[in-house]
C-alpha positions as CSV (number, residue, x, y, z in Angstrom):
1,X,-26.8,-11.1,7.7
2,X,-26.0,-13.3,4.8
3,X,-29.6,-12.5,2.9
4,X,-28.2,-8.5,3.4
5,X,-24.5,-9.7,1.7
6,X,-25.3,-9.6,-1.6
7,X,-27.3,-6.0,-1.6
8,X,-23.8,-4.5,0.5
9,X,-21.6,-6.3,-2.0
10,X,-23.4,-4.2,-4.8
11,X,-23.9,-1.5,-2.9
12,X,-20.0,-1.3,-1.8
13,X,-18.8,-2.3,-5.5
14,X,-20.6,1.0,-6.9
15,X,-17.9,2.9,-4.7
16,X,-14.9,1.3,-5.5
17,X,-15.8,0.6,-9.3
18,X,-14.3,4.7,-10.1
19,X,-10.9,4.2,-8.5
20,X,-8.1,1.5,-6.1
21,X,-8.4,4.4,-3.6
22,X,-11.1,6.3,-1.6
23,X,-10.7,9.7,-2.5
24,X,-8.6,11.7,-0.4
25,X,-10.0,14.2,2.2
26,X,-8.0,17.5,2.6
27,X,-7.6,18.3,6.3
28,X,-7.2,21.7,7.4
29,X,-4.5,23.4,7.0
30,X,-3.8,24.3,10.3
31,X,-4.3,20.9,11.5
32,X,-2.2,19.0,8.6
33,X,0.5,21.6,10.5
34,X,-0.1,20.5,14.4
35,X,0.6,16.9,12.6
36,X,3.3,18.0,10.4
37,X,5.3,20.2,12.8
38,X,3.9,19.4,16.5
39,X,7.5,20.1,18.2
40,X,6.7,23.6,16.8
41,X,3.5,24.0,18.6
42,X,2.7,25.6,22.4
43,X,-0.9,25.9,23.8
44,X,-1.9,29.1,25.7
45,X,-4.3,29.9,28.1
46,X,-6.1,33.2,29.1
47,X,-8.1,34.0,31.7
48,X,-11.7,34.1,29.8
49,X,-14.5,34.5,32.5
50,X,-17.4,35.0,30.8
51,X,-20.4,33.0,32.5
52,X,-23.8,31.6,30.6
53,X,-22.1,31.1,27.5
54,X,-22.7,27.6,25.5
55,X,-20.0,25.7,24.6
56,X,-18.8,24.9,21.0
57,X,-16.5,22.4,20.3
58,X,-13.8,23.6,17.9
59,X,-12.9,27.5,15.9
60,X,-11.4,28.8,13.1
61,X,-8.2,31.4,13.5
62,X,-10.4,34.2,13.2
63,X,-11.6,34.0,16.7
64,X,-14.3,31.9,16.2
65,X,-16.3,34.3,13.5
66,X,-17.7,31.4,12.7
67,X,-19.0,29.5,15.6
68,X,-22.1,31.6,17.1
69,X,-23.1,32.2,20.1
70,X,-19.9,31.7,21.7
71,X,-17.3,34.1,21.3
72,X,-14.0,34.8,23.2
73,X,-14.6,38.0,25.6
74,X,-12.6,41.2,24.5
75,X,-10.2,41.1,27.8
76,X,-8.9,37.2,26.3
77,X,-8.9,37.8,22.4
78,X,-6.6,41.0,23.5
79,X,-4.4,39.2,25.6
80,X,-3.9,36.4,22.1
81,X,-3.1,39.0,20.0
82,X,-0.9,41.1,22.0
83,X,1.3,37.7,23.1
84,X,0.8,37.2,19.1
85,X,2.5,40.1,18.5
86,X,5.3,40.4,21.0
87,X,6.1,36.8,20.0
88,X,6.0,36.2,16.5
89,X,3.5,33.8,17.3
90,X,0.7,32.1,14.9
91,X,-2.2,31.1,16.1
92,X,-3.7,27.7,14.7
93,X,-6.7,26.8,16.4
94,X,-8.6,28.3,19.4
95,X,-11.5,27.2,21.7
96,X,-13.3,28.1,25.4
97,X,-13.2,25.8,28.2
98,X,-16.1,26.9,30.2
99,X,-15.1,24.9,33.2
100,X,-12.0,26.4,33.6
101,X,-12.9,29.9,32.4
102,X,-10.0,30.2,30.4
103,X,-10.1,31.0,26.3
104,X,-6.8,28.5,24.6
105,X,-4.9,28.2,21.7
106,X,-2.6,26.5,19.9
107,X,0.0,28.6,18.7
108,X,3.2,27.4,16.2
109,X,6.7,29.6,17.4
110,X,8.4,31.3,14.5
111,X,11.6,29.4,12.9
112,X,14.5,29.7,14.8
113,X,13.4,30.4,17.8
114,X,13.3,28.0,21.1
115,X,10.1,26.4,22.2
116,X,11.4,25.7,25.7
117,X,12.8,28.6,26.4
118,X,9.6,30.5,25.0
119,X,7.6,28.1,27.3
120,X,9.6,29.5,30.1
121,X,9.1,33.4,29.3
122,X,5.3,32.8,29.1
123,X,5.1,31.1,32.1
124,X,6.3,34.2,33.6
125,X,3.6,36.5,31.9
126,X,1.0,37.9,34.0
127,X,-1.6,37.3,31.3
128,X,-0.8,33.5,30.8
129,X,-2.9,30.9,33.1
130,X,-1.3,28.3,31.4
131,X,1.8,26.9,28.8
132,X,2.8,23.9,27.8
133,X,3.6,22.2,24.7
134,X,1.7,20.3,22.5
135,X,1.7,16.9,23.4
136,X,1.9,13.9,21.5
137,X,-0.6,10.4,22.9
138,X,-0.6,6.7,21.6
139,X,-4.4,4.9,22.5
140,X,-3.1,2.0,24.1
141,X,-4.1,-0.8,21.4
142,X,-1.2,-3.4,19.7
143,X,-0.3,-1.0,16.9
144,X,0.8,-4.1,14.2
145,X,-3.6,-5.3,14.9
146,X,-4.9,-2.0,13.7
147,X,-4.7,-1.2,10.1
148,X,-5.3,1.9,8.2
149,X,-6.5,0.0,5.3
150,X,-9.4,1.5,4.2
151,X,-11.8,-1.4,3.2
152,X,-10.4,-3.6,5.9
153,X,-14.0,-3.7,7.8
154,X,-15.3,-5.2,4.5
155,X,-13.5,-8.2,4.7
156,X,-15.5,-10.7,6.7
157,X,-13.0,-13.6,5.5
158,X,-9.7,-11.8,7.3
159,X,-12.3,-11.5,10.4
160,X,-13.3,-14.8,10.4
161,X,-10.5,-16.7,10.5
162,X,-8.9,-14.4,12.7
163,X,-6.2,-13.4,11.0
164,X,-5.9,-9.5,12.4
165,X,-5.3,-10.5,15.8
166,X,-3.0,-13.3,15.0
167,X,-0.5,-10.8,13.2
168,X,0.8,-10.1,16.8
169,X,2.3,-13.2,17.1
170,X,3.3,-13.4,12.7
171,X,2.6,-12.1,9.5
172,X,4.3,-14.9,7.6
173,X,7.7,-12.9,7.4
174,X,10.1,-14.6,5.4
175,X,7.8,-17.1,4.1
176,X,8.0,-18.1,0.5
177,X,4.5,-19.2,-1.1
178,X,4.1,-20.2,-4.7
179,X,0.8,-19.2,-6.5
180,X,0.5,-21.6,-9.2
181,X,-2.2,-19.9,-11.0
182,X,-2.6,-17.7,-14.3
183,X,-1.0,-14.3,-14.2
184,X,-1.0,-11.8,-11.8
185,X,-1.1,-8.1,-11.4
186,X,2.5,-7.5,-9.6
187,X,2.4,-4.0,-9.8
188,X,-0.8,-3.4,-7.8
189,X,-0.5,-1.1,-5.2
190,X,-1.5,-3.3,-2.8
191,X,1.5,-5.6,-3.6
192,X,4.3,-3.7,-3.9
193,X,7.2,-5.6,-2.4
194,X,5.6,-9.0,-1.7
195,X,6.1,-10.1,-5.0
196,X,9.7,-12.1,-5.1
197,X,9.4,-13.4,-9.0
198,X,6.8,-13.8,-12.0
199,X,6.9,-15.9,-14.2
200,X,4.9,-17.0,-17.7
201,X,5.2,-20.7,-18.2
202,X,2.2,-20.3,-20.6
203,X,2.8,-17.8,-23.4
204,X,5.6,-14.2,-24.1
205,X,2.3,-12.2,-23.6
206,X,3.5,-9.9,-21.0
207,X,0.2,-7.6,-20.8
208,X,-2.0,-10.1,-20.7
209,X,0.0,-11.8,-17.1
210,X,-0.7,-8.8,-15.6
211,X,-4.6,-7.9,-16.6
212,X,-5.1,-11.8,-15.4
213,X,-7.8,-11.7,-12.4
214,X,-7.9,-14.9,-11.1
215,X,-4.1,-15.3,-9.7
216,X,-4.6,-11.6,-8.8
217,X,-7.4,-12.4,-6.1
218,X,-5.5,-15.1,-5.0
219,X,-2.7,-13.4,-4.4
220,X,-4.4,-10.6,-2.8
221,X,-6.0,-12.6,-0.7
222,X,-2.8,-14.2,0.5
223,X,-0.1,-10.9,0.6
224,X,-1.9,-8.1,0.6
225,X,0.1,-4.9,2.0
226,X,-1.0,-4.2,5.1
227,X,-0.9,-0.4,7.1
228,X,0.2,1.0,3.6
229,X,-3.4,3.3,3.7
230,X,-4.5,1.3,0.5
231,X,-7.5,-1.1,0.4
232,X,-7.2,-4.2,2.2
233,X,-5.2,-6.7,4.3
234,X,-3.6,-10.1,3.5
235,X,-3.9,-12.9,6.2
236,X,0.2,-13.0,5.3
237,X,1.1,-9.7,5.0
238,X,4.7,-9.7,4.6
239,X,4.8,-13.3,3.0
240,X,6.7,-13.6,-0.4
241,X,4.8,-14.4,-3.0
242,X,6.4,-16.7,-6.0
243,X,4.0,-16.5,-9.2
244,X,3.9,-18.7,-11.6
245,X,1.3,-18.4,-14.6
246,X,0.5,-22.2,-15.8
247,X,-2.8,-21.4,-16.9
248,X,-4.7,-19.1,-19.4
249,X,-7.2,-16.8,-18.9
250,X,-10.4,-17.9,-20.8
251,X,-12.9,-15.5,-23.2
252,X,-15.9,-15.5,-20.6
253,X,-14.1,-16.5,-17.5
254,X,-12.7,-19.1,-15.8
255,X,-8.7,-20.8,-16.9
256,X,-7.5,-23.2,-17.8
257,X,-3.9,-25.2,-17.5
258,X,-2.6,-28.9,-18.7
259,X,-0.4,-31.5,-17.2
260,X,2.6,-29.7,-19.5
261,X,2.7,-26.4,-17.7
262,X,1.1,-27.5,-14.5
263,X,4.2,-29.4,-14.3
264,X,7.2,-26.9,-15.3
265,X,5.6,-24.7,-12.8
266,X,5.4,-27.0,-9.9
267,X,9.1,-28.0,-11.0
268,X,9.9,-24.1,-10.9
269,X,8.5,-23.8,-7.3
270,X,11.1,-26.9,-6.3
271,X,13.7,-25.3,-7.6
272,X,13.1,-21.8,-6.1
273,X,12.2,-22.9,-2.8
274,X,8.5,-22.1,-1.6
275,X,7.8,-23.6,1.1
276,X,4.0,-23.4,0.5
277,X,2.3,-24.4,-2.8
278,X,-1.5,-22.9,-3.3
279,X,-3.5,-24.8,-5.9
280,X,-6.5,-22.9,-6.5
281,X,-7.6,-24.9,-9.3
282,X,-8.8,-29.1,-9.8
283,X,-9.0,-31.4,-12.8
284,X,-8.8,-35.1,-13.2
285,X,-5.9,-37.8,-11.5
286,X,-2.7,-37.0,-13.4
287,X,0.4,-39.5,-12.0
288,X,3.6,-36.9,-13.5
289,X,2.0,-33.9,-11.4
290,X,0.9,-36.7,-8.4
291,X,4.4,-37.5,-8.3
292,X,5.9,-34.1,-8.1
293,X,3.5,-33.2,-5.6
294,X,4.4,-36.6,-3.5
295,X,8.1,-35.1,-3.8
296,X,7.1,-31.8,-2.5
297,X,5.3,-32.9,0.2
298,X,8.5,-35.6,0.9
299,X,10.6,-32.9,1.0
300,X,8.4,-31.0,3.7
301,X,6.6,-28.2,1.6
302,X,2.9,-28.0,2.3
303,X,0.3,-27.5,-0.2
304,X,-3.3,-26.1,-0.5
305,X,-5.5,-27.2,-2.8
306,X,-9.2,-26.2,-3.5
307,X,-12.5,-28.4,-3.6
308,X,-14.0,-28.5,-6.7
309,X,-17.9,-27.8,-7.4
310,X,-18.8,-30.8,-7.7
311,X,-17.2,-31.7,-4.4
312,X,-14.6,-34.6,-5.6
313,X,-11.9,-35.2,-3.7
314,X,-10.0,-37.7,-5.9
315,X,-8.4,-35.7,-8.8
316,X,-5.7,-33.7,-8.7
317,X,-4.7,-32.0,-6.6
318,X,-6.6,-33.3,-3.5
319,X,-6.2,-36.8,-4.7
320,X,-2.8,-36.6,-3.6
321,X,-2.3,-38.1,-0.1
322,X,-0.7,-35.0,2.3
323,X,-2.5,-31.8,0.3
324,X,-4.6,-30.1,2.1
325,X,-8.3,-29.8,1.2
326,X,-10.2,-26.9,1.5
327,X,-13.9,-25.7,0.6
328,X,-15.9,-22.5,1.1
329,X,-17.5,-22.2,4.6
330,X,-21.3,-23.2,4.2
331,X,-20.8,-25.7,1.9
332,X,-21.3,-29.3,3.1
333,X,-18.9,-30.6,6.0
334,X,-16.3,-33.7,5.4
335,X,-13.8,-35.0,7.4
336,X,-10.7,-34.3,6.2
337,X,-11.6,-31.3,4.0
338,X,-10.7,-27.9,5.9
339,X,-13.3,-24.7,5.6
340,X,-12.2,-20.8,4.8
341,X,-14.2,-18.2,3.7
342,X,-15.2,-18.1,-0.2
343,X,-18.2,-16.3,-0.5
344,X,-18.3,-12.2,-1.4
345,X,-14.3,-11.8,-0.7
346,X,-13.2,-8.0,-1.4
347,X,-9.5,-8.8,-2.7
348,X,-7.2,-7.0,-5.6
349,X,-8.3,-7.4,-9.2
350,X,-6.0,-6.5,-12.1
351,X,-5.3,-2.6,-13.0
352,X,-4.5,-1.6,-9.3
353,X,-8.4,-2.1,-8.1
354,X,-10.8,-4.4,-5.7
355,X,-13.6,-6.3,-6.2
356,X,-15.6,-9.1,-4.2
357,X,-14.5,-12.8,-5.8
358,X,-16.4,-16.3,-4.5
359,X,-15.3,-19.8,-4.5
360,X,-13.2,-22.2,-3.3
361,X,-9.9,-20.7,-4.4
362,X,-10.3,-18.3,-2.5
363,X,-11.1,-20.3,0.2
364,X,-7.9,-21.7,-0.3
365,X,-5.8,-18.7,-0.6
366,X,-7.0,-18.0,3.0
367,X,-5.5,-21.4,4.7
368,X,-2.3,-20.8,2.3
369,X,-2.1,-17.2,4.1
370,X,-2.5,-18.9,7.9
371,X,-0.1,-21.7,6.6
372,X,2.3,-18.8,5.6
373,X,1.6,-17.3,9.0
374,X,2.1,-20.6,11.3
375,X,5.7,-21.1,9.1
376,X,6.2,-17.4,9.9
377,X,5.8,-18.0,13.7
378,X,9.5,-18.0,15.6
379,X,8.3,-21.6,16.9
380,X,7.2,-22.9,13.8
381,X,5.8,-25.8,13.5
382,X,7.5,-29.4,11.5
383,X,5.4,-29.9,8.3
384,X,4.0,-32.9,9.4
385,X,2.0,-30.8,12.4
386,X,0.3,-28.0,10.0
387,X,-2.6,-29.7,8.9
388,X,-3.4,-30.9,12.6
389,X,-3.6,-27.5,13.7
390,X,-5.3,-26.4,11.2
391,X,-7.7,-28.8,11.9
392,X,-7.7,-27.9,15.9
393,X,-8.5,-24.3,15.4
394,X,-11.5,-24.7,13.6
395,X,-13.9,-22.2,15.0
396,X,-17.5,-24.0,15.6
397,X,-19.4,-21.5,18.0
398,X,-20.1,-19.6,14.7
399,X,-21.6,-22.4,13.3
400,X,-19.4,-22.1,10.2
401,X,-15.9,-24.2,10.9
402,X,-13.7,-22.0,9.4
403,X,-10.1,-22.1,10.2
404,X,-8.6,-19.5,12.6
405,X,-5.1,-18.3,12.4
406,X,-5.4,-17.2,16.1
407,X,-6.5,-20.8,17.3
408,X,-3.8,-22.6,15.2
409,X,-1.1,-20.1,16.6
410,X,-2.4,-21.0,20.3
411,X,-2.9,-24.3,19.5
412,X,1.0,-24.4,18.3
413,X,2.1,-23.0,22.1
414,X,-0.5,-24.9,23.6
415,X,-1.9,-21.2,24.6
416,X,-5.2,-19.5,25.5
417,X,-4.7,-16.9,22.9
418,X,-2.6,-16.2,19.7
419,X,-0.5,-13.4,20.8
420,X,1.8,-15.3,23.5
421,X,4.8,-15.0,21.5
422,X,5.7,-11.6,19.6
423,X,5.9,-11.4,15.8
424,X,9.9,-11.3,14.4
């Protein structure tokens, strides 16, 4: 499966290079109106007992012209139209069930008039087998696990560290998370109203914050809007996100940030109250951000930081004792150092689109997102406990470690499964 990743990746970024959206399909009219207007609607049955004929799923309002061989017999499309017409009736949608021999259809009652007491009068009327009104069913599934995000089977990372099913029990509602990054794309689509504050700590160059892609995978990653029938879903979905831009976007890629900004935004983040910090970045041992992060941690924030490529563990920020270390899944196992999914991530890029991002901020941004998700939990866990649980959920039947919001949300109620307690 991960020798096919790449050629899907490609594959999958051809369609959503044109637009932030799949393009819309028009339903029918009729049916946009059994879904607009369903306390409007009644279905008929006729008596309709023809034998032999096949059976074809479905028909169009002309009687199904357009559905050979089977056709309504002359006794049942009679007895439609004349209820049409003594009625005020219009008819929507028809089709045969053989097995009944009757001939139905869905008909809308004219404005003003009374369903139920038109219900009643039909019931009445020699040429009705049957009347009732169109009815309404749930499938029985936990509605806040299934999105209608439409690239949400693409992201392997939200499935492997079980994030979907954990949102029964939180989706990091109230929870404050500070993405010290570059800029950001606030005004996606796919982050409209998890973005508390934005702030440029590096430069007045407004555009540029927002056409910034690394802090806008990040953030995706973390927050994305879930249900909202755009792209993808965060492992927080309705965490607050807190940017702060304390690096530059570099000609050719990558960013870069210094001690000086690194440190006004970590002071900012104090100050404003996150109660999670996601470092998606590494550089050298630097003692005025070591001791701001000691004081965070003190003061019982958590923060995420991201292994580097070269796999050190003793610059900033993992050099600080109490930050939580994170690498990609695959990549060599340490003790200490958490795993997350980092490889081919479909997240938000700037300009209200997706792409697939790699690497170990990303990585990060997941266990920032089940961090947001255990604070979000009504038992939530002392600061202290996080990384422990973290820790105990690692999922090792697939071979890869990575964390698992479900098994650090059972873990926390000393459960079976993640769901025991509901969301707020």
């Amino acid at each position: 499966m991960s020798a096919m990743r790449p050629l899907l990746a490609a594959l999958v970024l051809l369609c959503l290079a044109a637009c932030a959206t799949p393009p819309a399909v028009e339903p029918r009219a009729e049916w946009q109106a059994m879904r607009e207007r369903p306390e409007r609607m009644i279905v008929v049955a006729v008596a309709n007992p023809r034998a032999g004929a096949s059976i074809v799923a479905g028909s169009t309002t002309a009687g199904y012209a357009s559905l050979q061989p089977y056709l309504a017999n002359a006794h049942a499309r009679q007895a439609i139209d004349a209820l049409k017409r003594d009625h005020g009736l219009t008819e929507l949608a028809a089709w045969p069930i053989q097995a009944l021999r009757v001939h139905c259809v869905v008909l809308e009652v004219p404005a003003g008039a009374s369903r139920d007491d038109l219900v009643r009068t039909l019931a009445r009327d020699a040429r009705v087998e049957l009347v009732q009104p169109l009815q309404g069913f749930d499938v029985l599934a936990e509605s806040n696990t299934v999105y209608n995000d439409p690239y949400l089977s693409l992201q392997h990372g939200l499935a492997e560290v079980e994030a979907a099913p954990a949102h029964v029990g939180s989706r990091g509602r109230g929870v404050s998370v500070a993405l010290i990054d570059t800029g950001a794309d606030a005004a996606h689509p796919d982050l409209q109203g998890r973005v508390a504050s934005a702030r440029n700590l590096v430069d007045r160059d407004a555009s540029q914050f927002g056409r910034d892609r690394h802090g806008t995978e990040v953030a995706g990653v973390i927050a994305a809007v879930a249900n909202n029938r755009l792209g993808i879903v965060g492992i927080a979905p309705e965490a607050t996100l807190r940017i702060y831009k304390a690096c530059w976007q570099r000609e050719g890629g990558g960013a870069r940030c210094n001690s000086f900004t690194l440190a006004l935004a970590l002071g900012a983040s104090l100050e404003d109250g996150a109660q999670v910090i996601n470092l998606s970045l590494g550089g050298p041992p630097d003692e005025l951000l070591a001791r701001l992060l000691r004081y965070a941690i003190a003061q019982g924030r958590i923060v995420v930081g991201a292994v580097p490529a070269d796999g050190s563990l003793d610059g900033f920020p993992l050099g600080v004792a109490g930050v939580i270390a994170v690498d990609s899944t695959g990549r060599p196992r340490r003790g200490g150092v958490l795993n997350a999914p980092g490889r081919d991530i479909l997240t938000l890029v700037p300009g209200g689109h997706y792409d697939f991002g790699s690497g170990s901020s990303l990585a990060a941004a997941h266990v920032s997102g089940v961090v947001a998700l255990l604070l979000g939990a009504p038992d939530a866990p002392r600061p202290a406990a996080v990384h422990t649980l973290l820790d105990s959920s690692r999922r090792r039947a697939d071979g890869k470690g990575s964390v698992s919001a479900c098994g650090a949300l059972a873990a926390l109620r000393s459960a079976t499964g993640c769901n025991a307690v509901p969301a707020r």
